[in-house]
C-alpha positions as CSV (number, residue, x, y, z in Angstrom):
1,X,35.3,62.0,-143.7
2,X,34.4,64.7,-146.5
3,X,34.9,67.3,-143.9
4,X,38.5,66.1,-143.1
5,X,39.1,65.7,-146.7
6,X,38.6,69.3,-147.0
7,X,40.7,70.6,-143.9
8,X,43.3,68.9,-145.6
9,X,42.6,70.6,-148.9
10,X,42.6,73.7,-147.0
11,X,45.6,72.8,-145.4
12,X,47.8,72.0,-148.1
13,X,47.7,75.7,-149.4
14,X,48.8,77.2,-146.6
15,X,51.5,74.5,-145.9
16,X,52.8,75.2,-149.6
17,X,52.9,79.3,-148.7
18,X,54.4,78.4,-145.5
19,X,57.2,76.0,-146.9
20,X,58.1,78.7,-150.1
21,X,58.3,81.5,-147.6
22,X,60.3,79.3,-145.2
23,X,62.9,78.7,-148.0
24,X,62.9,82.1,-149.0
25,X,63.9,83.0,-145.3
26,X,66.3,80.5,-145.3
27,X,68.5,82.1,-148.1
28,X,67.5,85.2,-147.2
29,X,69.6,84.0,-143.6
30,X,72.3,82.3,-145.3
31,X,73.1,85.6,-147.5
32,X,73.3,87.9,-144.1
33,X,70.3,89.8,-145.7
34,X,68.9,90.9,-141.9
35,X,66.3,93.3,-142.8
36,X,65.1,91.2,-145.6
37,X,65.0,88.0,-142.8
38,X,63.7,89.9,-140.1
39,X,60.9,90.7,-142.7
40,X,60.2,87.0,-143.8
41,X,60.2,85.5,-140.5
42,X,57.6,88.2,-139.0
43,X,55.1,86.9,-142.3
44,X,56.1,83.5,-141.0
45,X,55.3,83.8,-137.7
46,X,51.8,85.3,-138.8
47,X,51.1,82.1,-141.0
48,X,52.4,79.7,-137.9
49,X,49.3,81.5,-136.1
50,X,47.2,79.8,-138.8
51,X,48.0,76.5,-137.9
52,X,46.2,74.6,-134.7
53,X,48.4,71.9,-134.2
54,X,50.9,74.5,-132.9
55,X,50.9,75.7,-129.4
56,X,49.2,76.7,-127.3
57,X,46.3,74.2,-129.0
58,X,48.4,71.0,-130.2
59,X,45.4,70.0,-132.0
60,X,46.0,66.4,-133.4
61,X,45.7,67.2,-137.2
62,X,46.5,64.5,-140.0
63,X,49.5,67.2,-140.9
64,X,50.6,67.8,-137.1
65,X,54.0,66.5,-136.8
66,X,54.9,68.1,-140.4
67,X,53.7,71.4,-139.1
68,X,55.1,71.4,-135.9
69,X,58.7,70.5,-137.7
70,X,58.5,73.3,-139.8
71,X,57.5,75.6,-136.9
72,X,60.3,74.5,-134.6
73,X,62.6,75.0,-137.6
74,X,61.6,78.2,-138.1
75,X,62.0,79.3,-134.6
76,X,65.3,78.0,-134.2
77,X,66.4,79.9,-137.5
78,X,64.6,82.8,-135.6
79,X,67.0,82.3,-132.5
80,X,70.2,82.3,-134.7
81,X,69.1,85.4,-136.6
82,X,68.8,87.3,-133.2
83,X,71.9,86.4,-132.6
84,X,73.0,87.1,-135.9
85,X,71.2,90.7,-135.1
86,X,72.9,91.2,-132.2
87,X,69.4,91.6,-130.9
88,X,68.8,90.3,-127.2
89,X,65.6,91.1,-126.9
90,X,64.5,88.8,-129.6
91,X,66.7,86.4,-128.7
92,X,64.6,86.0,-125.5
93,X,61.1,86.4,-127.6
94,X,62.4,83.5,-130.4
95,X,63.5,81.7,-127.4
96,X,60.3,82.1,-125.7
97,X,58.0,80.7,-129.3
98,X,60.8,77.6,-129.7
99,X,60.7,76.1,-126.1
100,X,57.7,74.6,-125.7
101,X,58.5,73.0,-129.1
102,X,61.8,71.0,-127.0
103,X,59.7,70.6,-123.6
104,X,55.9,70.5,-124.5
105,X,56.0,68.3,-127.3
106,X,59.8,67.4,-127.2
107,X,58.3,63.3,-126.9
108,X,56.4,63.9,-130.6
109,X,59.1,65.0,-132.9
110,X,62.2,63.6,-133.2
111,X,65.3,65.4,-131.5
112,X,66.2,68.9,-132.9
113,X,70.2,68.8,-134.1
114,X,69.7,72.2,-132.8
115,X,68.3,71.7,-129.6
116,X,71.7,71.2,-127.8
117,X,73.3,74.4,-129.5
118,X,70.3,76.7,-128.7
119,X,69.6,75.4,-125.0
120,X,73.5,75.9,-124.2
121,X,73.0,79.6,-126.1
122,X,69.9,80.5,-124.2
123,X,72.0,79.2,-120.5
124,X,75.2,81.5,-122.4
125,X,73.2,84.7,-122.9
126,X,71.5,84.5,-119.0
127,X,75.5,84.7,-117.9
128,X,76.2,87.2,-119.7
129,X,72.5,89.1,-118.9
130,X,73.8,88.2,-114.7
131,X,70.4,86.4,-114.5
132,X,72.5,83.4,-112.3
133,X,69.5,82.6,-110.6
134,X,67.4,81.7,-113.9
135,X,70.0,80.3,-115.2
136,X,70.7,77.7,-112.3
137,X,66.5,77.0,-113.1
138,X,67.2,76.8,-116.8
139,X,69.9,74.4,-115.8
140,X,67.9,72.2,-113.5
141,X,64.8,71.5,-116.0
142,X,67.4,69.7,-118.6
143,X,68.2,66.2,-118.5
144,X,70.8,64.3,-117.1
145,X,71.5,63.4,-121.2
146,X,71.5,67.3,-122.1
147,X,74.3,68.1,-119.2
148,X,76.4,66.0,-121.2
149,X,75.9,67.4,-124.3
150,X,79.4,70.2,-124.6
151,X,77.3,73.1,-125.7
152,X,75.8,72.7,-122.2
153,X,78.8,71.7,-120.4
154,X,80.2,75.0,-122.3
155,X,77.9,77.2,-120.5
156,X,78.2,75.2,-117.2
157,X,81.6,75.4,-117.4
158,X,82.1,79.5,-118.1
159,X,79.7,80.0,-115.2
160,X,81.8,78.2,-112.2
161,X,84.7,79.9,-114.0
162,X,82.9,83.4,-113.5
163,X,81.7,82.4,-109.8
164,X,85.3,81.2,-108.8
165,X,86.2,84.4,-110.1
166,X,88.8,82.6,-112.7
167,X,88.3,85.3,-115.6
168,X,91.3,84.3,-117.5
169,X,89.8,81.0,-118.1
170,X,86.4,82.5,-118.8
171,X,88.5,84.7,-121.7
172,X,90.1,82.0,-123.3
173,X,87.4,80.0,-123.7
174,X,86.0,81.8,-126.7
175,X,88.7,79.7,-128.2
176,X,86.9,77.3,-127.7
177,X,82.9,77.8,-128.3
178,X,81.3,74.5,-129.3
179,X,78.9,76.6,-131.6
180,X,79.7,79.6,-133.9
181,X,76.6,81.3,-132.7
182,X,78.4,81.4,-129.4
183,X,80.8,84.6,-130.4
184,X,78.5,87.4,-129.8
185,X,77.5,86.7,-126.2
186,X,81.1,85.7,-125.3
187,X,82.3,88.6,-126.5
188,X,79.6,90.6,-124.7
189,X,80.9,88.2,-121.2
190,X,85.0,89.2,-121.7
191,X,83.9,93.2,-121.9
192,X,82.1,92.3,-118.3
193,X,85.0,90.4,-117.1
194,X,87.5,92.9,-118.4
């Protein structure tokens, strides 16, 4: 018991560092200050290594589902920012350090707002990267429930536009992106197409 009480004295330290540094980032995102976010979230992701709840250990601590919130938060900030960056590459790295947050411990948390907007992003940028084939495996590890949801009918939608060779459809529908975060990549898909 006394050996719990202090994990969780330890703990609460390095949740209160976390959570001020996570807010900084947030502003620091909001205020289109990239260098200064790219900076904060690499000293986040250091901290998140602190924690064991997180993956790859899920270690059941008294502060787990708080910490893996915050984590999966920060990740999906992390994905927008790439975007944001106009960074691919971290876009697939973020990516990489959010999934196992929507498939690994997707039954612990409650659902991400996010989640939708970020799984039909991740299915947009594999289009536009010509990676059909993972995207088609991407596609088939969501649930019936997420193929509903328009982000992913978005992305599902563009591709058997692209396949069928219908490009004018496949241009206009940046008119229509169910996500803001959706410009860049279909800006990047109507240079291919053009």
């Amino acid at each position: 018991h006394t050996e719990s009480l202090r994990e969780k004295k330890e703990m609460d330290p390095r949740m209160t560092e976390l959570s001020q540094l996570f807010e900084r980032f947030k502003a620091s995102y909001v205020r289109n200050d990239l260098d200064n976010s790219s900076n904060l979230l690499s000293r986040l992701k250091v901290l998140l290594t602190g924690f064991t709840s997180l993956p790859p250990v899920f270690e059941d601590t008294p502060n787990a589902i708080t910490d893996l919130t915050i984590a999966r938060e920060i990740f999906e900030l992390a994905v927008f920012l790439s975007v944001k960056a106009e960074d691919q590459e971290a876009f697939e790295r973020d990516y990489c350090q959010l999934k196992p947050y929507y498939t690994d411990i997707g039954n612990r948390l409650a659902q991400s707002p996010q989640e939708y907007p970020i799984l039909g992003l991740n299915l947009l940028r594999l289009l536009v990267q010509n990676r059909i084939a993972e995207f088609h495996t991407e596609l088939e590890l969501l649930s019936t429930n997420a193929l509903e949801n328009p982000c992913i009918k978005y992305a599902v939608e563009l591709e058997q536009s692209f396949m069928e060779g219908a490009y004018n459809r496949v241009l206009s529908a940046r008119q229509a992106v169910p996500h803001d975060t959706y410009v860049y990549y279909m800006d990047l898909l109507a240079k291919t197409v053009r």
